[in-house]
C-alpha positions as CSV (number, residue, x, y, z in Angstrom):
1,X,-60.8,-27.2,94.0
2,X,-58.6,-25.9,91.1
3,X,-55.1,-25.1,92.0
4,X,-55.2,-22.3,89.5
5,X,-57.7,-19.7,87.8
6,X,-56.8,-21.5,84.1
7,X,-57.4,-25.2,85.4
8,X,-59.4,-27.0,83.2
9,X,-62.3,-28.5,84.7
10,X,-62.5,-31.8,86.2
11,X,-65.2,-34.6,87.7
12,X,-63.8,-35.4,90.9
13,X,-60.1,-36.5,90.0
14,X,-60.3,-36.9,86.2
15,X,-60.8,-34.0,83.0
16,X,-64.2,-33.2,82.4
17,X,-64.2,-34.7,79.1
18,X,-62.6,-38.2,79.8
19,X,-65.4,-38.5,83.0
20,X,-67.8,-37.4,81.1
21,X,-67.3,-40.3,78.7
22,X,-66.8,-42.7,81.5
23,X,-70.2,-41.8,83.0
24,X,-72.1,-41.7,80.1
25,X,-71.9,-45.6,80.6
26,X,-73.4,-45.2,83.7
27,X,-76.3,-43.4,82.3
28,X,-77.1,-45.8,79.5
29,X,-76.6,-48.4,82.5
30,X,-79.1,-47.4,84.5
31,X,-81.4,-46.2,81.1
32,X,-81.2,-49.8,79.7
33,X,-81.3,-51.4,83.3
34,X,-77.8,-54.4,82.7
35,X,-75.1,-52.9,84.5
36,X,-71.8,-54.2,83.4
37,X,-71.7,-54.1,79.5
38,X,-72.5,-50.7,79.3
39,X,-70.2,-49.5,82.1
40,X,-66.8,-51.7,81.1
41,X,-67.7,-50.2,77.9
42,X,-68.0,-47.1,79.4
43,X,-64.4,-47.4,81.1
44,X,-63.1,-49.0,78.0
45,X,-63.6,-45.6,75.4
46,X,-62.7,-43.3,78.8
47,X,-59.3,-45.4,78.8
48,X,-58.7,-45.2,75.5
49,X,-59.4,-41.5,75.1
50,X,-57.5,-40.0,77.8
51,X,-54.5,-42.3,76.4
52,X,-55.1,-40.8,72.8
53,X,-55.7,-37.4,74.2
54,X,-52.2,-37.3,76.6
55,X,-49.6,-34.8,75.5
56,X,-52.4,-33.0,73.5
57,X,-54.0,-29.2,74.4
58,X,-57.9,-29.2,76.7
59,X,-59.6,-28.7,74.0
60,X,-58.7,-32.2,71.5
61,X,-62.4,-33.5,71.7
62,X,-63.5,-30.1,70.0
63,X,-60.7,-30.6,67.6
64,X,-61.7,-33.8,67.0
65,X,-65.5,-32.9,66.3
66,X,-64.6,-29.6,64.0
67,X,-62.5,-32.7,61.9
68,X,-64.8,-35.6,61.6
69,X,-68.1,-34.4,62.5
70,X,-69.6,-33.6,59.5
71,X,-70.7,-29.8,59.0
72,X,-74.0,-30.2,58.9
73,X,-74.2,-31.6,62.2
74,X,-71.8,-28.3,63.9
75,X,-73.3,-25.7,66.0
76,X,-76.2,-24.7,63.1
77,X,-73.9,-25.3,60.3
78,X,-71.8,-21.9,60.9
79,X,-68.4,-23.8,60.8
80,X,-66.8,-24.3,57.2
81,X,-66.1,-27.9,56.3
82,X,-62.8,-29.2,57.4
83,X,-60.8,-29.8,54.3
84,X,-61.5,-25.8,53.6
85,X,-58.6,-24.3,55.0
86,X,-58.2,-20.6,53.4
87,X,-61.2,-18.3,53.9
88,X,-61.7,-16.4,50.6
89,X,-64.3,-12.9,51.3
């Protein structure tokens, strides 16, 4: 239950974003059938995220993408590429 209406959301006791990367060696677990590589390794870039994302804002894994995924892979190409900082009309 969020203790407030501006909680950010969570997976059981953990952000949504750091469990989500946790699981998602669950998945390819259970997708490639060998359990523990893919888990530890699972655990491993959920560990190291939340540790790089501590003392930063909710929303560092979109500032992350908008920065080094390139632009033709954003949301149908509507974002400008990230080295173009002043918008010129």
């Amino acid at each position: 239950m969020p203790h407030t209406v501006d909680a950010p959301p969570r997976i059981g006791i953990f952000d949504a974003d750091v469990g989500a990367i946790g699981l998602s060696g669950i998945v390819v677990a259970v997708v490639i059938k060998v359990f523990w590589l893919p888990v530890l390794t699972g655990l491993l870039f959920a560990t190291l995220y939340g540790r790089l994302k501590s003392g930063q804002h909710p929303a560092f894994l979109l500032d992350l993408a908008y920065w080094y995924v390139p632009a033709f892979a954003s949301v149908g190409g509507r974002l400008p590429p990230g080295a173009l900082r002043v918008f010129e009309q």
